[in-house]
ZAVOSE-394863 format. One line per field, with one value per residue (C-alpha): residue in one letter; x, y, z. Coordinates in steps of 0.1 Angstrom, whole numbers. Layout:
BEGIN
aa <- A, ...
c1 <- X, ...
c2 <- Y, ...
c3 <- Z, ...
***
This chain:
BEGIN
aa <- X, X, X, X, X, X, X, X, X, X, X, X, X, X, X, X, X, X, X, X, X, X, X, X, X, X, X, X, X, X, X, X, X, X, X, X, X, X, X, X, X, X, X, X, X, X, X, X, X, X, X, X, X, X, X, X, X, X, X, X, X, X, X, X, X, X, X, X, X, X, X, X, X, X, X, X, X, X, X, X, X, X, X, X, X, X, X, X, X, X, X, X, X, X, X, X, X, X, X, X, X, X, X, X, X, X, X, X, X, X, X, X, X, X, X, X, X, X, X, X, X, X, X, X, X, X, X, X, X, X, X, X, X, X, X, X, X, X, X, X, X, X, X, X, X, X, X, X, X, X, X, X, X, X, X, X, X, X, X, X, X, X, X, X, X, X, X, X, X, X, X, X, X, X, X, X, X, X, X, X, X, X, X, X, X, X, X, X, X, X, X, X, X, X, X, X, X, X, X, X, X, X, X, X, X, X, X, X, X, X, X, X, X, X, X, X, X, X, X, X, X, X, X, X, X, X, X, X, X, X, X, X, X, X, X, X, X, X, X, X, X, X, X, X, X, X, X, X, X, X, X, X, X, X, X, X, X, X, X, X, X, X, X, X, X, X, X, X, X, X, X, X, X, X, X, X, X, X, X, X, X, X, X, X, X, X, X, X, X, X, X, X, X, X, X, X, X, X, X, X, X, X, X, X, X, X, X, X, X, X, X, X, X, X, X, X, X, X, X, X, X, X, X, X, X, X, X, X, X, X, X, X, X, X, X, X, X, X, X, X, X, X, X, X, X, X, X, X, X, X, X, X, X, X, X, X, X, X, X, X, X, X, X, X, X, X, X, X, X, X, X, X, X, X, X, X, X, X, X, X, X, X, X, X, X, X, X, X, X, X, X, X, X, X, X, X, X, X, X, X, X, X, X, X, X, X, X, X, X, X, X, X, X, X, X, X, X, X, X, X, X, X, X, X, X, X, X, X, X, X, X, X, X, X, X, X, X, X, X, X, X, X, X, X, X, X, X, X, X, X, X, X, X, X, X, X, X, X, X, X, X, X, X, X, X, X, X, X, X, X, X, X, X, X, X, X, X, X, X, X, X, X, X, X, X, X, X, X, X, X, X, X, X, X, X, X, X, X, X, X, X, X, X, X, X, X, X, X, X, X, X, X, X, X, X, X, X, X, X, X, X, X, X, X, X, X, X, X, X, X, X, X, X, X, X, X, X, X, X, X, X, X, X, X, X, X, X, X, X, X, X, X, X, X, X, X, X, X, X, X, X, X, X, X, X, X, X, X, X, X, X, X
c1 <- 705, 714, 694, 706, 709, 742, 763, 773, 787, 766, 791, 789, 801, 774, 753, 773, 771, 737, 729, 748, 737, 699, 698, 726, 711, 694, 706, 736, 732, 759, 758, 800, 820, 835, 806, 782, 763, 779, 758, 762, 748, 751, 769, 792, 795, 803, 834, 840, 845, 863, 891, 889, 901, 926, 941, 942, 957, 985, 988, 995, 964, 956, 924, 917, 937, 917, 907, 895, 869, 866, 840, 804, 776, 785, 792, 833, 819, 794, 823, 840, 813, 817, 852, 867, 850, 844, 886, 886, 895, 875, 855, 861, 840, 850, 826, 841, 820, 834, 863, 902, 915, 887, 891, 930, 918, 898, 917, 950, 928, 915, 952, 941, 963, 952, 928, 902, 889, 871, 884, 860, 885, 916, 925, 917, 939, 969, 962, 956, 993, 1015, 994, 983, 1003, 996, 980, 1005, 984, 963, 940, 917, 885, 887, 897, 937, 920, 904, 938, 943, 978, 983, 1015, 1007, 1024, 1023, 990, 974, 948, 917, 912, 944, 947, 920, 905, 934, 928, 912, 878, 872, 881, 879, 860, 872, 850, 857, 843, 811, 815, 848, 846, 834, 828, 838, 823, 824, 802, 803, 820, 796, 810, 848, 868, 845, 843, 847, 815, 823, 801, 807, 794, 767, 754, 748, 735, 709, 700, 701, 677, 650, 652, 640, 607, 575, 565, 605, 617, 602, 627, 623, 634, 605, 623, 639, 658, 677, 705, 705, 718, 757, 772, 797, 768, 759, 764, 741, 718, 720, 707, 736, 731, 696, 694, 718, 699, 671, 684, 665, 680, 702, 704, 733, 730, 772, 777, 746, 722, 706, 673, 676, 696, 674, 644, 661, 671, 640, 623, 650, 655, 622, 624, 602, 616, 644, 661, 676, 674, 651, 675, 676, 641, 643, 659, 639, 606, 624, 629, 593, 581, 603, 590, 553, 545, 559, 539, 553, 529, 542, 571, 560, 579, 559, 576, 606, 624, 635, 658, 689, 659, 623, 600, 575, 542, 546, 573, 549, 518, 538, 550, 513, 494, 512, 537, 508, 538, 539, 562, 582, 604, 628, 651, 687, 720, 756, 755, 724, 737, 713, 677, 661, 624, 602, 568, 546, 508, 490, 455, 440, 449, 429, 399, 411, 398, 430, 443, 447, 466, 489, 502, 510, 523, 553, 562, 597, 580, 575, 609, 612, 621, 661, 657, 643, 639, 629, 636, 644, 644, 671, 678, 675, 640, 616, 592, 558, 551, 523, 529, 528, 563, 594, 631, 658, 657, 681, 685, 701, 698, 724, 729, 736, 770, 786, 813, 836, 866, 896, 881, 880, 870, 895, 907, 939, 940, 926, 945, 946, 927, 927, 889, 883, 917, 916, 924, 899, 888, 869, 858, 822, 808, 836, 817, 796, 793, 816, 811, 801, 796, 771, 761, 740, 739, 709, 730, 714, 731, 723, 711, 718, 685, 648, 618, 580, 567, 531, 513, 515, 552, 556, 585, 585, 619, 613, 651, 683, 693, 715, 688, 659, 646, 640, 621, 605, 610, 592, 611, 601, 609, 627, 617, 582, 583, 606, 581, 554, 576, 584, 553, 543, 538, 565, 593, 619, 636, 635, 656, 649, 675, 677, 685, 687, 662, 660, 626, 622, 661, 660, 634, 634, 646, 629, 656, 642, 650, 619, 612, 624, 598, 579, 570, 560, 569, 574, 539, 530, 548, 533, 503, 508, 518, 496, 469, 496, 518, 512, 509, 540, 560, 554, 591, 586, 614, 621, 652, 654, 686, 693, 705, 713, 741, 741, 762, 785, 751, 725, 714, 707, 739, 728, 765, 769, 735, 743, 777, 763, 738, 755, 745, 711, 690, 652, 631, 598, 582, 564
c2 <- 323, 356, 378, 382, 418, 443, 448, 485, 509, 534, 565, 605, 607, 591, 622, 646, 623, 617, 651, 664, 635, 638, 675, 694, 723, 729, 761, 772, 806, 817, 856, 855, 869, 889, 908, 894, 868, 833, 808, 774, 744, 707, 701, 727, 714, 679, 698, 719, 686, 669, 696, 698, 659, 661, 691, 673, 642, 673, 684, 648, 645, 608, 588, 595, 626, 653, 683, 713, 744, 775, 791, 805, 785, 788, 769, 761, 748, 728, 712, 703, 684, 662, 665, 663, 631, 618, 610, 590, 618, 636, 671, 686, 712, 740, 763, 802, 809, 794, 813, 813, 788, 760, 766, 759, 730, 714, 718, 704, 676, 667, 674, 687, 684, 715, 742, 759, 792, 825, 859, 866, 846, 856, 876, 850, 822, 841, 844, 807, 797, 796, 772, 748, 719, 697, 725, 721, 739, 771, 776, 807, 801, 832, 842, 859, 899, 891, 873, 883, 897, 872, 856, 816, 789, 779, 801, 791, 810, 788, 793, 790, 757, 740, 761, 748, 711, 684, 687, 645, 620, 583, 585, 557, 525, 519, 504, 525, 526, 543, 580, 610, 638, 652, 679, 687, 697, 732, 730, 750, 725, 714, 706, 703, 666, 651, 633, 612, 606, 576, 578, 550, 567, 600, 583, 566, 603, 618, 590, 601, 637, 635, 613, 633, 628, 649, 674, 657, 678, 675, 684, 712, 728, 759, 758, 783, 768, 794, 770, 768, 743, 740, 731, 693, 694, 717, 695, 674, 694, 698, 658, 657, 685, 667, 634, 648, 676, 708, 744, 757, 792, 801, 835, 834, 855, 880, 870, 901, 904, 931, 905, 873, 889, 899, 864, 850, 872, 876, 836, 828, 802, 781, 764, 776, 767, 780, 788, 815, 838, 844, 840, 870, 891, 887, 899, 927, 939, 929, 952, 979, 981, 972, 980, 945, 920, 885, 864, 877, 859, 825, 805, 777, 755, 770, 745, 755, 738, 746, 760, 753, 772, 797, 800, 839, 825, 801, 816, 845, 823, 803, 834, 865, 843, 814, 788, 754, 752, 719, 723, 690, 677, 670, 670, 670, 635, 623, 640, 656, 649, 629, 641, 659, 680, 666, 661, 629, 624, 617, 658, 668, 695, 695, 729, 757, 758, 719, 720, 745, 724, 690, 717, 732, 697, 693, 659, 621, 599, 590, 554, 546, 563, 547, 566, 559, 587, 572, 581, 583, 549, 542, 528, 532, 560, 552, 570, 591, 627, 632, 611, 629, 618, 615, 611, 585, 577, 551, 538, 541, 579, 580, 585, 555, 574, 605, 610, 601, 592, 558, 548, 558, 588, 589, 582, 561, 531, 529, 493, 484, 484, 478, 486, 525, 542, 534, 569, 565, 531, 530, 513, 521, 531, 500, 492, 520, 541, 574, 565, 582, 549, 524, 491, 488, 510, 542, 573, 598, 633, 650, 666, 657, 650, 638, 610, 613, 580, 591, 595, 634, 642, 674, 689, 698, 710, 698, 683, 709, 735, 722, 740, 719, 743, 725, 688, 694, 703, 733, 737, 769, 762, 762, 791, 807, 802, 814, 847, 850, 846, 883, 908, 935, 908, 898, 874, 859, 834, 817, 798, 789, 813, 804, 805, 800, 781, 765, 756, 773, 798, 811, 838, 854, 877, 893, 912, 942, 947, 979, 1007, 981, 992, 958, 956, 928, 929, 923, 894, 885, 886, 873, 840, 835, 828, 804, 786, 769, 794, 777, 783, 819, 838, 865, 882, 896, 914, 936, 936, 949, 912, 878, 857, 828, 803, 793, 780, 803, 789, 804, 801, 796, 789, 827, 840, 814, 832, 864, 859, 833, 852, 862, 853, 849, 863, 871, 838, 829
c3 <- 649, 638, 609, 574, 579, 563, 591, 586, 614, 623, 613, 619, 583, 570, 576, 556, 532, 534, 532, 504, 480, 486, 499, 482, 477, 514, 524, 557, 564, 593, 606, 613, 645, 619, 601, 570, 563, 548, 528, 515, 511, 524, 494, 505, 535, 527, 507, 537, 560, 539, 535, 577, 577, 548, 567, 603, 582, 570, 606, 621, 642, 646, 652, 688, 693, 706, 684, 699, 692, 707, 683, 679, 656, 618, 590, 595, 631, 613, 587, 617, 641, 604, 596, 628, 639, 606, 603, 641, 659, 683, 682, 713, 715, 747, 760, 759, 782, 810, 831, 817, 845, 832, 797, 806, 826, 801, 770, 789, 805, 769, 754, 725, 698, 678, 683, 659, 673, 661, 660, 692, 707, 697, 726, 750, 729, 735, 771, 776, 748, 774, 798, 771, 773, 741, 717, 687, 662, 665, 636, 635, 621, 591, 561, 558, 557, 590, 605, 645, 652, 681, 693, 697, 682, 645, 641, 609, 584, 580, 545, 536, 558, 553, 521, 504, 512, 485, 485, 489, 511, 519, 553, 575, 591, 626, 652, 659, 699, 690, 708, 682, 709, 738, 761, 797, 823, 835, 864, 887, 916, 912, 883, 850, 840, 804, 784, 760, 728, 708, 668, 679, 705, 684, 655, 678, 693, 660, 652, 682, 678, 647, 656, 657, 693, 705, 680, 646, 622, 585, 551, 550, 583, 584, 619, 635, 663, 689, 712, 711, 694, 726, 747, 746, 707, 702, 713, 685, 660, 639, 633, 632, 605, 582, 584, 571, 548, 569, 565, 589, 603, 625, 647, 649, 685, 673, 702, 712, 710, 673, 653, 667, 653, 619, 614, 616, 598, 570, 564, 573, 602, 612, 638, 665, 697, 726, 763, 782, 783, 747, 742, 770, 749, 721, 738, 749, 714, 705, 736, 727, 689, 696, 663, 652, 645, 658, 638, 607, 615, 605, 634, 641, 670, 697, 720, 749, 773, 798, 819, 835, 807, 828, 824, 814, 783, 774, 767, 748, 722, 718, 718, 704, 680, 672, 679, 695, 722, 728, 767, 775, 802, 796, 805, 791, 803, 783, 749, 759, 752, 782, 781, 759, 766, 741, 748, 746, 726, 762, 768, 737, 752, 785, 804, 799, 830, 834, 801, 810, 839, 816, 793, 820, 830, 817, 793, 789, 781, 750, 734, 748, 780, 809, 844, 877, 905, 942, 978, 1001, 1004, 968, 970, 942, 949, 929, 894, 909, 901, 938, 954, 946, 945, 930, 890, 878, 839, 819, 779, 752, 745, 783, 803, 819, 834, 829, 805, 823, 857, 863, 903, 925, 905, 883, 845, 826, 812, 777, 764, 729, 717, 683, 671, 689, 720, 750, 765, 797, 799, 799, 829, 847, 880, 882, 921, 934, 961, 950, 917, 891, 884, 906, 908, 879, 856, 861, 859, 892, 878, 907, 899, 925, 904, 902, 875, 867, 859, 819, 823, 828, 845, 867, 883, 919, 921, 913, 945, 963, 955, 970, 1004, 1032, 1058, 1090, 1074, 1043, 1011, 988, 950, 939, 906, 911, 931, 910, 880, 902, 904, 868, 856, 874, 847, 866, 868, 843, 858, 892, 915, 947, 972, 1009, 1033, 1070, 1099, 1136, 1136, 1102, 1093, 1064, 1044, 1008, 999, 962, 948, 918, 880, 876, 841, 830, 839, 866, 900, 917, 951, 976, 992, 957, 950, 984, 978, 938, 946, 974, 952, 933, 955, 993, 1019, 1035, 1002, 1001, 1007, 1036, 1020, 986, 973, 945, 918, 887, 875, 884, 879, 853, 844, 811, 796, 806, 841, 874, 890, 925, 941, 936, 948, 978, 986, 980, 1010, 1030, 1063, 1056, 1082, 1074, 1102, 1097, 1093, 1122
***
């Protein structure tokens, strides 16, 4: 017997909607690529969204068909997360960061039928024209003064496009597993691969990241997205801050350290998110103008993901900025919240340094997400903060397979589904070989991890990072934490170099803060009192920067090349 419940689909639209009935006047301030500040509302931005579907509808673009962005966080990118996958087709949101040949890659592997950019980007659109296959459309994201002079086909003027569309529209009811989203992977290894968001699957993540014990956004919020909305849908919040109304703050490409600070302080945020790097930045400009107060601020809570938080980052924002710090563990592949640091009652009065440590574990899962992490052999490895293995996920906001990659390479076939296009087939890889999936429906991270009994998941390394010196496996990330945490170093990275005795040895390249004078012996001696003897790095390099990746990471592949025949040789 079934309940006497409505049956409605769970539909992306329905937040815009949401939002600009109940909180219409809940402000979106955008710093744009092209100078200024924007601001609307979420009435506005229902409008906005509205005029994005009415002028795909003009441009032929049919449910399913691919829609792509190449643009910063602001309020035209923000109509179209709504617009675009509000009408049945789907956001594909591309990250500029990534080199020309991926970006080429991806947009012809998505065949994006148009393609939205900002006038950052104009220069690189017209490189990539002639190589894009599908691309019909080119729309830049500005008004007609602020047009590029480009030569692309059938380049359009977003305000005259879509500014001169009708400002309603009859969104359509589909089937909710129908796909709203697409994003790929950054391609650190290989070709990037396609994730595939359906509008059930971000509604039930919008509905978690808004509970109290993950990111617990509200109405009273004033958030500003630092993350990108090309990075995992800017992880979620773009949802999340509709459903419940919150003002939205968008930095546009302004991410130095200056402009991060004026934000804040200008629009009065209270709660903000982005990776270390940024967060980097900004103490730079607080150390450079000492005379700045960061309490004064008013920013309550920072998340922090893309990275391990360090100890160093950490206490910073508690003690000098008075704010709560929330770290999690995602993915592109897990939409992308999978856990979130947020202490228990049991941890209330524990003794400092004890708290710290529950504190830089990346968190607990929350409700839809179920882990276990697995040896070798795919055995379960007990929940005792001491086994590590590999960390395997699964639950509905969780990848089943990749876009267009169904086993044994090739296309996917196209299978009616609820009256639309099937892109990707969830559950595709179910009892392949070398498939992201097991045999219990768990997708493989790729990442090596501990479980405490109270759930707390710690990274030891993504799985191609760890160190394994005389049989026993060493984390770069704790050591690199360890390193960080140093008053004289900015930034620090660690991989596995080789060695005659011990296989391989870590290596602790390493970013001085400007003016420092720390030396190896230092370090040395530093994180002997914090790390196992046997973990200490002999050797330390110096640079004046490290490589990272399209969204912010360590890119290890490069440090690895760079050193490929560095021979450790002083451990004994």
């Amino acid at each position: 017997m079934q309940g006497l419940m409505q049956d409605r689909p769970l539909m992306i639209s329905s937040l815009v909607e949401h939002a600009a009935r109940f909180h219409p006047r809940a402000e979106i301030v955008s710093r744009l690529p092209e100078g200024g500040t924007h601001r609307t509302d979420w009435a506005g931005i229902r409008r906005a969204a509205c005029q994005v579907a009415n002028a795909l509808g003009a441009l032929g673009v049919k449910p399913t068909e691919r829609v792509g962005t190449l643009a910063w966080n602001s309020w035209r990118h923000l109509a179209m997360y709504f617009g675009v996958s509000g009408s049945g087709a789907v956001l594909h949101t591309v990250n500029p960061r990534l080199f020309p040949e991926q970006i080429a890659y991806i947009l012809n592997h998505a065949e994006d039928q148009v393609l939205f950019f900002d006038t950052t980007f104009a220069p690189l659109v017209e490189k990539l024209a002639p190589q894009l296959r599908t691309v019909k459309t080119y729309v830049c994201m500005t008004s007609r003064e602020h047009m590029p002079q480009i030569d692309v086909p059938d380049l359009r003027c977003w305000d005259e496009l879509v500014g001169g569309q009708n400002e309603d529209y009859e969104w359509p009811e589909f089937d909710e597993r129908s796909a709203s989203s697409l994003c790929y992977t950054s391609g650190t290894t290989g070709n990037p691969k396609g994730v595939l968001y359906s509008h059930r699957s971000t509604m039930l993540h919008t509905l978690m990241e808004l509970a109290p014990d993950t990111f617990g956004v509200s109405s009273r919020e004033t958030v500003m997205l630092i993350v990108p909305m090309f990075h995992a849908n800017g992880w979620g919040t773009p949802y999340a801050a509709a459903m419940v109304g919150a003002k939205l703050v968008f930095p546009g490409p302004h991410l130095d350290g200056k402009s991060v600070y004026e934000l804040m302080r200008d629009e009065k945020v209270t709660f903000s998110q982005g990776v270390p790097t940024v967060w980097l930045m900004l103490f730079q400009h607080l150390d450079a103008n000492p005379q700045i107060d960061p309490r004064a601020l008013g920013v309550k809570r920072i998340g922090i993901g893309g990275a391990a938080v360090s100890r160093g980052m950490l206490e910073r924002f508690e003690k000098q900025f008075g704010a709560e710090v929330t770290q999690g563990w995602g993915m592109t592949e897990t939409s992308p919240i999978g856990v979130i640091s947020k202490l228990l009652p049991k941890h209330d009065g524990l003794p400092e340094e004890e708290l710290v440590k529950v504190k830089l574990k990346q968190g607990r899962g929350v409700w839809g997400v179920d882990l276990k992490i697995v040896d070798d052999q795919g055995r379960k490895l007990p929940w005792d903060g001491e086994a590590f293995g590999h960390l395997r996920v699964r639950g509905p906001w969780i990848a089943s397979g990749y876009f267009k990659e169904p086993p044994g390479g090739g296309a996917a076939s196209a299978t009616p589904r609820g009256g639309q296009e099937s892109l990707g087939r969830p559950g595709a890889f179910l009892g392949e070989g070398g498939s992201p999936i097991d045999e219990d429906g768990y997708f493989t991270t790729g990442d090596v991890a501990t479980i405490d009994p109270d759930g707390f998941l710690q990274l030891v390394d993504r799985a191609k990072d760890v160190i394994k010196s005389g049989g026993e496996w060493i984390s770069s990330i704790d050591v690199e934490n360890a390193a960080a945490s140093h008053p004289g170093v900015a930034e620090a990275a660690v991989i596995g170099v080789a060695h005659p005795k011990w296989q391989e040895r870590p290596l602790l390249i390493v970013v001085r803060k400007a003016g420092a004078e720390v030396s190896a012996d230092d370090l040395r001696a530093y994180l002997g009192q914090r790390l196992a003897k046997w973990w200490v790095p002999e050797e330390v390099v110096f640079v004046d920067s490290l490589p990272h990746t399209a969204t912010g990471k360590l890119l290890k592949t490069r440090l690895r090349e760079q050193y490929k025949g560095y021979v450790a040789a002083k451990a004994e």
